[in-house]
N, C-alpha and C positions, 0 to 999 in steps of 0.2 A: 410706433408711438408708445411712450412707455405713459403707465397709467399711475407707476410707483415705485419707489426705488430712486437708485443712480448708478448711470452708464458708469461701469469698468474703466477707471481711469480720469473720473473727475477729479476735480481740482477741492469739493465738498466732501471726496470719499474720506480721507485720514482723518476730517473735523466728526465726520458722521461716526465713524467706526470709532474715534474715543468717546463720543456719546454715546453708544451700544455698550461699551466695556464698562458701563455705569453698572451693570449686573453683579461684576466684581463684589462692588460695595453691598448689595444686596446678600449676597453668598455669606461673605463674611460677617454679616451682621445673626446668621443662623449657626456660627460656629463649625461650616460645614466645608472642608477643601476643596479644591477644582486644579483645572487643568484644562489650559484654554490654547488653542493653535486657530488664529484666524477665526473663525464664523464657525468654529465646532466647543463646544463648551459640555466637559466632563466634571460633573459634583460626585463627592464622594466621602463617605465619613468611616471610619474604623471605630471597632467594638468588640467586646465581648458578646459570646453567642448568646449568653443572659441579658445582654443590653440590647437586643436585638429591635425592641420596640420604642425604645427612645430615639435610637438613633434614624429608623425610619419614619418615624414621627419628623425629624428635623429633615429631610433631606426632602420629605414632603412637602413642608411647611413652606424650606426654600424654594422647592419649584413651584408650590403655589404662586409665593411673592413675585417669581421670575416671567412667572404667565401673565399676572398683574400687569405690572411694568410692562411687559412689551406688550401688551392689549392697548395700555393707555401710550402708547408711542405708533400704533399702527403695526405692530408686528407680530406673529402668531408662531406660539411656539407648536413647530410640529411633532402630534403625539406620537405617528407612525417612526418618525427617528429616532425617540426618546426611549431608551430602553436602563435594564435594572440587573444589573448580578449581583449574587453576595460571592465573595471570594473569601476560600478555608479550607481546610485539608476537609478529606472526606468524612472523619471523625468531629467534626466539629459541622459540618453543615446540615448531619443528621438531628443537630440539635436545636435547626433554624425550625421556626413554627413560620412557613411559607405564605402567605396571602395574597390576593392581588391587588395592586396599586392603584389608585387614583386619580386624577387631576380633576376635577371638574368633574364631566359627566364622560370623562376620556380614559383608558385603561392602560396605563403602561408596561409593558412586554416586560416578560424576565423573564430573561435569557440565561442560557449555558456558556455562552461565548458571546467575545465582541470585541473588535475593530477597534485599535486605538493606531492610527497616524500607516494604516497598511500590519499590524502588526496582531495577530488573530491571539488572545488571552481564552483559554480554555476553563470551565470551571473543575 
């Protein structure tokens, strides 16, 4: 018995799943790129190592919005999945001022590496 959701292969799933990609629009209203394959969704914004704090300010902001949304839709963004690299040669990552991230009362990893589509990006 399912309590939520829909079974694999509904006839609702393609109507439901273009109403999920409604995030899309959200992203894009923060100025902030992505990189979406199915039910996996990668935000990302490039910067100078001075801009350091603008730009994680926005990627914030948008996953703030993103949490929104799918709270008020029944869905929960998992914080345990949700991870954070900054990608730079060596000489320029010594120059990030490192923090850690937020959402809520939830704390998002950052990471050295990380999984894009089976394909391991190292920092």
């Amino acid at each position: 018995m399912l309590v939520c959701g829909i079974p694999q292969g509904s006839i609702l799933g393609p109507l439901l799943f273009v109403l999920y990609t409604y995030v899309l629009k959200i992203v894009a209203n923060h100025g902030v790129c992505i990189h979406a394959y199915a039910d996996d969704l990668q935000t990302y914004a490039s910067c100078a190592a001075t801009d350091q704090q603008m730009a994680t300010t926005r990627l914030l902001a948008c996953l703030l919005n993103i949490a929104k949304w799918m709270s008020s839709n029944r869905l929960k963004l998992n914080a345990d999945k949700t991870e954070f690299i900054w990608l730079s040669t060596h000489q320029k990552l010594v120059m990030i001022n490192v923090t850690l991230l937020h959402i809520g009362c939830q704390t998002i990893n950052l990471v050295d590496k990380v999984r894009d589509l089976g394909v391991l990006t190292i920092n």
